[in-house]
Structure formats: structure tokens, C-alpha cells
C-alpha positions as CSV (number, residue, x, y, z in Angstrom):
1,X,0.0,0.0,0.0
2,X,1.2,3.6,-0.7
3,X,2.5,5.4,2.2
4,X,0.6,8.2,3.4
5,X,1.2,11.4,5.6
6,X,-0.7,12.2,8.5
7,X,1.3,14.4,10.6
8,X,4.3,16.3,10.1
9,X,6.9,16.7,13.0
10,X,9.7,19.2,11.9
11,X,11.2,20.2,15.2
12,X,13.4,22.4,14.2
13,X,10.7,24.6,12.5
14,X,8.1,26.7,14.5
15,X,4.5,25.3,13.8
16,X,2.1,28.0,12.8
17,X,-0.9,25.8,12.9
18,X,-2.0,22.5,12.3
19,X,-5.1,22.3,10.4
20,X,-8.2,19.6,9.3
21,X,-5.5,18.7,6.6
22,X,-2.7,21.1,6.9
23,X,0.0,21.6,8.9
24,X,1.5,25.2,8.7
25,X,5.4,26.3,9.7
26,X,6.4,30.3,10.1
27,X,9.6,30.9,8.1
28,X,9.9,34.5,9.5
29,X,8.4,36.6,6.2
30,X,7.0,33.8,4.8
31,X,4.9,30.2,5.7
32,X,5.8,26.8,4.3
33,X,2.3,24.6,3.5
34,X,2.4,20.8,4.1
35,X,-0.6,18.8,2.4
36,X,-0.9,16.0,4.5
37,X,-3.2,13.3,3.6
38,X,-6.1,13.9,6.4
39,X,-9.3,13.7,5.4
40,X,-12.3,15.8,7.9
41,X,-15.5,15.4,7.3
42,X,-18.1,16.6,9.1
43,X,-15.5,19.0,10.4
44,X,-13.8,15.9,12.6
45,X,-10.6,14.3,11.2
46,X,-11.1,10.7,10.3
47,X,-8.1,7.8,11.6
48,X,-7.0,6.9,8.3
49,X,-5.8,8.7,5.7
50,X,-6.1,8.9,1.9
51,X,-3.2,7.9,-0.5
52,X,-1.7,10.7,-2.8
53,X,-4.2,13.3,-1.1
54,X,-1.8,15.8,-0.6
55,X,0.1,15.6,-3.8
56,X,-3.4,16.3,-5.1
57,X,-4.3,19.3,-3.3
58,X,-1.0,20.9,-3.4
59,X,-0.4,20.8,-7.6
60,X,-4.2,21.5,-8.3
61,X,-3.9,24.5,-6.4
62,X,-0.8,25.9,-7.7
63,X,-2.3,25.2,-11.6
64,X,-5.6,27.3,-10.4
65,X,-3.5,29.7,-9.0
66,X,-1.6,30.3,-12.0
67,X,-4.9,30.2,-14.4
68,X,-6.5,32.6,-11.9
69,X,-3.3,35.0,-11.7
70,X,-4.9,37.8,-13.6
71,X,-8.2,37.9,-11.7
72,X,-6.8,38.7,-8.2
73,X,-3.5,38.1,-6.6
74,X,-2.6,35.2,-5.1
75,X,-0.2,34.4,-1.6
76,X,1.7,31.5,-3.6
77,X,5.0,31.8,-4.4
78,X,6.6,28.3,-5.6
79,X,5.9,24.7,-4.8
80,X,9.4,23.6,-6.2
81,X,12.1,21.9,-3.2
82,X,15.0,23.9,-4.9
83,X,13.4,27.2,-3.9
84,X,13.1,26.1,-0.6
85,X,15.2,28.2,2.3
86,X,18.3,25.3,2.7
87,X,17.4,24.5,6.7
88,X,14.5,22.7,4.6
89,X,16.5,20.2,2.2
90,X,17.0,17.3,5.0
91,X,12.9,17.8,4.7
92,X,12.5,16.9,1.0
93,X,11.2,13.7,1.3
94,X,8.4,14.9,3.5
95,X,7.6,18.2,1.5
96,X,8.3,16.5,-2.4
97,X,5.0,17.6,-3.8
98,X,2.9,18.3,-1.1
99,X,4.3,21.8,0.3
100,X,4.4,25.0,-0.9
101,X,5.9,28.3,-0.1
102,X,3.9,31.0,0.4
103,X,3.6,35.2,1.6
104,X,2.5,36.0,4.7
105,X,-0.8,37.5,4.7
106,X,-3.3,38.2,7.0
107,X,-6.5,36.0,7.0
108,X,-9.9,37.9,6.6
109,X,-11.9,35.2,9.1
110,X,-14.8,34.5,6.3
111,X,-15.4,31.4,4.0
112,X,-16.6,32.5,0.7
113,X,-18.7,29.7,-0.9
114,X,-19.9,30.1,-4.0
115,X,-22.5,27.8,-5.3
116,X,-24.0,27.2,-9.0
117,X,-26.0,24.2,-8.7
118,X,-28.2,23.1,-6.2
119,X,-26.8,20.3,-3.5
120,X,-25.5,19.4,-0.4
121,X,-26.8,21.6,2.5
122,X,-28.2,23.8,0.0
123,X,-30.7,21.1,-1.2
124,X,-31.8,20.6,2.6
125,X,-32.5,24.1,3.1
126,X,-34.3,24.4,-0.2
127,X,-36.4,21.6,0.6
128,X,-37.6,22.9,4.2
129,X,-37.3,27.4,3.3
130,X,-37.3,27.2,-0.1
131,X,-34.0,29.4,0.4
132,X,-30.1,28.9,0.3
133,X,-28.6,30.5,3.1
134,X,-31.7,32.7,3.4
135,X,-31.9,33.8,-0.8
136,X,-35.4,33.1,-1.8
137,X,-35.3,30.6,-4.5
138,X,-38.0,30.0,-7.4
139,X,-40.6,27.1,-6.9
140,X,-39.9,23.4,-8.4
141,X,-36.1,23.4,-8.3
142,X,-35.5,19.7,-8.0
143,X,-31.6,18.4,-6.5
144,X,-28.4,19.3,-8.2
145,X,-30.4,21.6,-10.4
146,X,-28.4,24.4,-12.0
147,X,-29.2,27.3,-10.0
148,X,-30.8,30.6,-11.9
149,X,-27.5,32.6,-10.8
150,X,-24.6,31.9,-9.0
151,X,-24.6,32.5,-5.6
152,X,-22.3,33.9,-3.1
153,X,-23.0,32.2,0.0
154,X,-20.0,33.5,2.3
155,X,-20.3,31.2,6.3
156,X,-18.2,31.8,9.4
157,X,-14.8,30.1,9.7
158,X,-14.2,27.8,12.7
159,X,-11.4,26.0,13.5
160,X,-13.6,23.9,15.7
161,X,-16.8,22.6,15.2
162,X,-19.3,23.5,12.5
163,X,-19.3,26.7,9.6
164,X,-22.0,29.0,10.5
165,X,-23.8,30.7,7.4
166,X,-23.9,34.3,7.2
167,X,-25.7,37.0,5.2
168,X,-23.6,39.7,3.1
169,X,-24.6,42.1,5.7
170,X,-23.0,40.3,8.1
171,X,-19.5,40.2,6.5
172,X,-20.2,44.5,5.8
173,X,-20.9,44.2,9.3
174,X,-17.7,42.4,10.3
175,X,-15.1,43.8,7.5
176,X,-16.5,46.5,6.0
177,X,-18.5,47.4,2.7
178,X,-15.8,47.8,1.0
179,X,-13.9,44.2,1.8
180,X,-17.1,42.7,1.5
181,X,-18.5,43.7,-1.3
182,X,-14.6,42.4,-3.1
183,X,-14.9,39.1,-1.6
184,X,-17.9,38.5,-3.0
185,X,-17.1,40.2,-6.6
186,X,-13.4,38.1,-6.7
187,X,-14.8,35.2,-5.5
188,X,-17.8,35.1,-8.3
189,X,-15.1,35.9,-10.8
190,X,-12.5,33.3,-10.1
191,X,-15.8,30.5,-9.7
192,X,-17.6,31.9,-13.6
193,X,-14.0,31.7,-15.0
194,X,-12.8,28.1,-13.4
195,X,-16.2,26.5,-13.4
196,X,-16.6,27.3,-17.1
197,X,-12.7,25.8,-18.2
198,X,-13.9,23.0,-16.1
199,X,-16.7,22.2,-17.7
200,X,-14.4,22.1,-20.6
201,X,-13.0,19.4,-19.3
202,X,-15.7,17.4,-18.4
203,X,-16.1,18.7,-14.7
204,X,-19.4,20.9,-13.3
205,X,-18.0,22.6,-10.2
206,X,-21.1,22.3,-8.3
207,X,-19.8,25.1,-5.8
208,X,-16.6,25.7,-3.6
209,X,-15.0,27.9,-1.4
210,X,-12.5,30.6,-1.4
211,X,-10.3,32.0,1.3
212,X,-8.7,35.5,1.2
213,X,-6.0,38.0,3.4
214,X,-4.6,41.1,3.2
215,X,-1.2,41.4,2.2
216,X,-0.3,44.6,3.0
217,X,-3.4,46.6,2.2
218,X,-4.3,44.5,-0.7
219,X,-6.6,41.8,-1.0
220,X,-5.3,38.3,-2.1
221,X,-6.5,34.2,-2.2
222,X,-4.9,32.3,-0.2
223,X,-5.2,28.8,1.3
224,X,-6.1,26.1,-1.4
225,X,-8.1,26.6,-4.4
226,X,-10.8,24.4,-6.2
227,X,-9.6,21.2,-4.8
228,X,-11.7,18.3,-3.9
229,X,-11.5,18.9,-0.9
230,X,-12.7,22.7,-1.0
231,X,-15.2,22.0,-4.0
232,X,-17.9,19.8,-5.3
233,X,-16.7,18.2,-8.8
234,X,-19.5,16.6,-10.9
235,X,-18.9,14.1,-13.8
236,X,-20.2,16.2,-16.8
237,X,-21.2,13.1,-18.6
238,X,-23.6,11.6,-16.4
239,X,-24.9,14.9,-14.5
240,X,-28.7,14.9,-14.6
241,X,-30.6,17.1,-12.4
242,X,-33.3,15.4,-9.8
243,X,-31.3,13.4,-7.3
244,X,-27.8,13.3,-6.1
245,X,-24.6,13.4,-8.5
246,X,-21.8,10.5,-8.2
247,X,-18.5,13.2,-7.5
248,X,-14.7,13.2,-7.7
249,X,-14.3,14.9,-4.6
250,X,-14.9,13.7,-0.7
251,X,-18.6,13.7,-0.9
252,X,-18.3,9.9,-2.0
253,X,-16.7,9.5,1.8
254,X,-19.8,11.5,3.4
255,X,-22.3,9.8,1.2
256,X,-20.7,6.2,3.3
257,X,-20.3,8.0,6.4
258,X,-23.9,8.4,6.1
259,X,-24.7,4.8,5.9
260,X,-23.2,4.0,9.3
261,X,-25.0,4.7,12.9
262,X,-22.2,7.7,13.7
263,X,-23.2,10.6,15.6
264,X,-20.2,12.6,13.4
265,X,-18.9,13.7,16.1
266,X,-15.2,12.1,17.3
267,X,-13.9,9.8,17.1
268,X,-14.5,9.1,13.9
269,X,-14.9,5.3,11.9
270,X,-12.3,4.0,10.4
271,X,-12.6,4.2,6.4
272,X,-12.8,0.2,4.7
273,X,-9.7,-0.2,2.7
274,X,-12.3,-0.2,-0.5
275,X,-13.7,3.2,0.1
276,X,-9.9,4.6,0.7
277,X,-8.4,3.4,-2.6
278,X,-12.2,4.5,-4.5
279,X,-11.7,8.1,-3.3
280,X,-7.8,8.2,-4.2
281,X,-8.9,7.2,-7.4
282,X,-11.6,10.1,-7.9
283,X,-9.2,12.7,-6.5
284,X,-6.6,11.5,-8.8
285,X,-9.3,11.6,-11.6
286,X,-10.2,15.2,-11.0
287,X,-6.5,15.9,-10.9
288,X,-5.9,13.9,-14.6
289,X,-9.3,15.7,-16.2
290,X,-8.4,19.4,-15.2
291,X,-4.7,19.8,-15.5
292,X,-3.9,17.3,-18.7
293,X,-1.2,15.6,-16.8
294,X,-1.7,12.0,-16.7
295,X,1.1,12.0,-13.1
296,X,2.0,13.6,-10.6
């Protein structure tokens, strides 16, 4: 079996933070990212982890943060071991295509989910409100419908525990018109321009989440980027609106989580060794289908 990374333990390095999946080190003026390969869901971190996951997340984010580049800014600066600060090379194993340098920035405390179809939560609240996060929706939208516009949908971010959704007026409230109103204009832009190359390639980004900071006085992304981790990938060729969509992304773990007589909160079940190697093979699909490269 392929080995896999759950924890790092660089002990010469200060740790910044340890994520769901990430585990952060302060270089002074700038952070070093490790993908591990954790897998949360329903915000608690299951025992096993998935093969490859990290590599996934790490090069899919820095190809959308090149195709994204002239949008908005971004905090990544290179994901290549011979950039690397030298205390770092007796690290390379470790950090071989799963880490990335990045700028310093700091986080504005929002998620900004962005959501063109109808599923997941969404589809629950529909069903009850006839809303998504409070916007009124028409009557008769059945599941995984394609939504009448693209929503911005921004929620709290907690480190513990459970999102909590929010209302625009809420984030003015909390950063300010002005911030506010750019997170939600960037983080439309960067979903209308990625969702529609993806669908290019046979993918329906069903809806993700963004994550910005200020660098300076400037806004930038940060974090990961349409990932299957942070984003709900649809099959193009077998979408069909009325009932859930199979997915290349983590919902395929839920979807068995779901199955079993788990309160979701920890500890978590162990994953059968079948439903690991399924969802390395869907992140590794998404991976193939959006970037061309048949490898890592």
C-alpha cells in the first residue's frame, strides 16, 4: 500500500498551525504549507488517511493559482524543493509535492462559498425554506439543479466545530463594505472563469470555497483553491438534475459515512480499505481531467 502522511513533525521549524488537513510552519516573512493526507469530514478528522491526497491538493492549487493570476492576486510563491530556504532540504522527502511556499498575509476570518448548482446543504434548506442560506429561491427546483445565478453564500470560519452561514450584511458588518463587497465580486469571478474551463473538461463545479488576506493593504487568495476537498466536482457526462450526482471529490466519503450509525462527532470510523483506494482514485481523476497531466 502507498504510504501516506498524516502528521508532520519538523522540530526544528516553529508550527504555525495544524489544520483539518494542513500543517502550517512560520519561516519569519514567509509560511511553508504541508498537504498532508487527512481527510475531515463533518468538520472531525477521520483515523485513516487517503493515498496521494496531498500531492493532489497541493499541484491542483498551484495550476488554479496560475490560471487565476490575472483575476486577483494570489499568496503563492513556488511549490518547487529547490526554492526552498536550505534548513528545509534534510525535509524533502516529506515536502516533495505536497508543500508549498507562500507570503505571509493576514486572514480575513470569512469562508466565501460560492454555489452554482443546487446540493449538499443547500438542497436541505431548499427543501424545508425554499432558500439557500436565506436567498429566496423559485418554486420546483429539483436536487443538483443548476441554479438561476450563481450564488455567493459566504459562512463563518471555525477551527472547531461546525461553519456558520452568514448573510452579506453580516461580513459588511464584520469587514466592511468595502472588503465585503470584493470578496464577494473576486470570489464570483474566479468560480464563472474556473467553473466554465472546467466544464471544458468534463467537470461541473457544483460550488466551492474561497479563502482571502490582506497582504499589505491588498486583498489576495490564499489557502487552497478548487480542490476536492474545498469544492464539489460533478462528472459532466452523467450529470442529470433530480437526485444526487456520483463526485470526484470527498462527498463519495460522506455519502458512506452516512450509511453508518455515527453521531459525526469524534472519534471518527475507520474508512474500509475499498472506500480509501475509491476516493484516491476520484481525487486523482479530478486531478488527470483538469490539468492534462496523466502524473503527478
Amino acid at each position: 500500500m502507498t504510504d501516506v502522511l498524516l502528521k508532520t513533525d519538523f522540530r526544528d521549524l516553529k508550527l504555525f498551525k495544524r489544520g483539518k488537513v494542513r500543517d502550517v510552519y512560520d519561516l519569519e516573512d514567509k509560511l511553508l504549507i504541508v498537504s498532508t493526507d487527512r481527510i475531515s469530514c463533518f468538520d472531525v478528522i477521520l483515523p485513516c488517511g487517503i493515498p496521494h491526497k496531498g500531492e493532489v491538493l497541493t499541484k491542483l492549487s498551484c495550476f488554479w493559482f496560475n490560471f487565476i493570476k490575472d483575476i486577483i492576486p494570489t499568496h503563492f510563491l513556488s511549490a518547487e524543493i529547490n526554492d526552498y530556504p536550505k534548513e528545509l532540504e534534510k525535509y524533502r522527502k516529506e515536502l516533495a509535492g505536497r508543500s508549498m511556499l507562500v507570503k505571509k498575509s493576514k486572514p480575513i476570518n470569512i469562508e466565501c462559498v460560492v454555489r452554482g448548482y443546487l446540493s449538499g446543504s443547500g438542497w436541505k434548506e431548499y427543501q424545508e425554506k425554499q432558500t439557500v442560506c436565506g436567498i429566496k429561491l423559485p418554486r420546483g427546483l429539483v436536487e443538483s439543479a443548476e441554479l438561476p445565478e450563481v450564488l455567493f453564500t459566504p459562512s463563518t470560519k471555525e477551527d472547531t466545530g461546525h461553519d456558520i452561514n452568514i448573510t452579506q450584511e453580516f461580513v459588511q458588518q464584520r469587514v466592511g463594505k468595502q472588503t465585503a463587497d470584493k470578496l464577494k465580486e473576486e470570489s464570483l469571478a474566479i468560480y464563472k472563469k474556473a467553473s466554465s474551463y472546467a466544464r471544458s473538461k468534463g467537470i461541473i463545479i457544483a460550488d466551492t470555497k474561497f479563502e482571502f488576506g490582506f497582504l499589505e493593504d491588498k486583498i489576495i487568495l490564499i489557502d487552497e483553491v478548487l480542490t476536492p476537498d474545498s469544492s464539489r466536482f460533478w462528472p459532466a457526462s452523467v450529470y442529470q438534475p433530480g437526485g444526487p450526482t456520483p463526485s470526484f471529490d470527498k462527498q463519495f466519503v460522506r455519502d458512506y459515512l452516512e450509511t453508518l450509525n455515527w453521531d459525526k462527532n469524534p472519534p471518527a470510523p475507520r474508512l474500509p480499505q475499498e472506500i480509501i483506494e475509491r476516493t484516491t482514485e476520484k481525487y486523482l481523476e479530478a486531478f488527470r481531467r483538469l490539468t492534462g497531466n496523466e502524473n503527478l
